[in-house]
C-alpha positions in Angstrom: -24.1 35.3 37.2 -20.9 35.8 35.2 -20.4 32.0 35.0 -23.5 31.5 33.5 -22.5 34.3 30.6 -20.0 32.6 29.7 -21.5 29.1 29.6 -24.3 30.5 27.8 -21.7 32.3 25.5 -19.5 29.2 25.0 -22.8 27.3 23.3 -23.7 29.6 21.4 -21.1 31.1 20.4 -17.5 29.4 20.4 -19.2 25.7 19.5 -20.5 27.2 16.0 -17.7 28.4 15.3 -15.1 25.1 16.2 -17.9 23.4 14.1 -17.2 25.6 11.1 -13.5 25.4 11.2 -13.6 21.4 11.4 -16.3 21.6 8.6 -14.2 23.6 6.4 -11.0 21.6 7.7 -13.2 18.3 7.0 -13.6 19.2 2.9 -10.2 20.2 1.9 -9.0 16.9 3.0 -11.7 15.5 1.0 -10.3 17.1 -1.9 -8.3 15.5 -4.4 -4.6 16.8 -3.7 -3.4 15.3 -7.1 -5.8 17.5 -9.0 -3.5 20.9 -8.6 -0.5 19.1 -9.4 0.9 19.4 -13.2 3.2 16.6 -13.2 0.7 14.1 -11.9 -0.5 12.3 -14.9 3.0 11.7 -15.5 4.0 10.3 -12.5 0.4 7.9 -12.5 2.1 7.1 -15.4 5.5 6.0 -14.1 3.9 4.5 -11.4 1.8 2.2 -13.4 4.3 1.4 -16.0 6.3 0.3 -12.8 3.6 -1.6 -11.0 3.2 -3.5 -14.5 6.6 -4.4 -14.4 6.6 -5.6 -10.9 4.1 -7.9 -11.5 5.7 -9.4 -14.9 9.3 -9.9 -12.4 6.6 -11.7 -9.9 4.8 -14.2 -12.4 8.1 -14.5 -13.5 9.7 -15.8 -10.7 6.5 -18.2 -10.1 7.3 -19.6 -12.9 10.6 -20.5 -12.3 9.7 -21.6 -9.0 6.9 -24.2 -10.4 9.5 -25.0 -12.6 12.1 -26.0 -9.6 9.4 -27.9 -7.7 8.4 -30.2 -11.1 12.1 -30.9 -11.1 12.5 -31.4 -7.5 9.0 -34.1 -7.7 10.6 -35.7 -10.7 13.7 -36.7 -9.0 14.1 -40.4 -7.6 14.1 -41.1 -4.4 17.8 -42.3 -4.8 19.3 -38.4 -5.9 19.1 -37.9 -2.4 22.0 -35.4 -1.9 23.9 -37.8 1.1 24.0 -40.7 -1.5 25.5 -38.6 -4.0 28.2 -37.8 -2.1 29.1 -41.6 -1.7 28.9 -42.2 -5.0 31.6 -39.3 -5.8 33.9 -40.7 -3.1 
């Protein structure tokens, strides 16, 4: 008879209650945690200043690589680097 107490408590009462706490666990991390901070719009800030620069350094250095591989196409067939040497010998 006891066993079935505390089955019948477990259901009804200790599952409501594990439900509540991962409910209310749940929403606060739902919530925003840059919304309390003061300094955040300055460090979004920062950040996207530095992001912008990252990606000027990037298109940057595609450019300088399209530039190498123009050069490299243009080049004749007889700049090949062995032949060189035997022409500086």
């Amino acid at each position: 008879m006891s066993t079935f107490v505390v089955i019948i408590l477990l259901f009804f009462v200790a599952v409501p209650i594990g439900q509540a706490i991962a409910k209310r666990i749940a929403a606060e991390a739902d919530k925003p945690r840059i919304a309390g901070d003061d300094h955040a719009e300055e460090r979004l800030g920062t950040l996207e200043r530095q992001v912008r620069y990252l990606a000027e350094q990037v298109q940057g250095l595609q450019e300088n690589q399209e530039f190498l591989e123009r050069l490299l196409e243009g080049r004749s067939a007889s700049d090949e680097p062995a032949q060189i040497e035997e022409k500086r010998t």
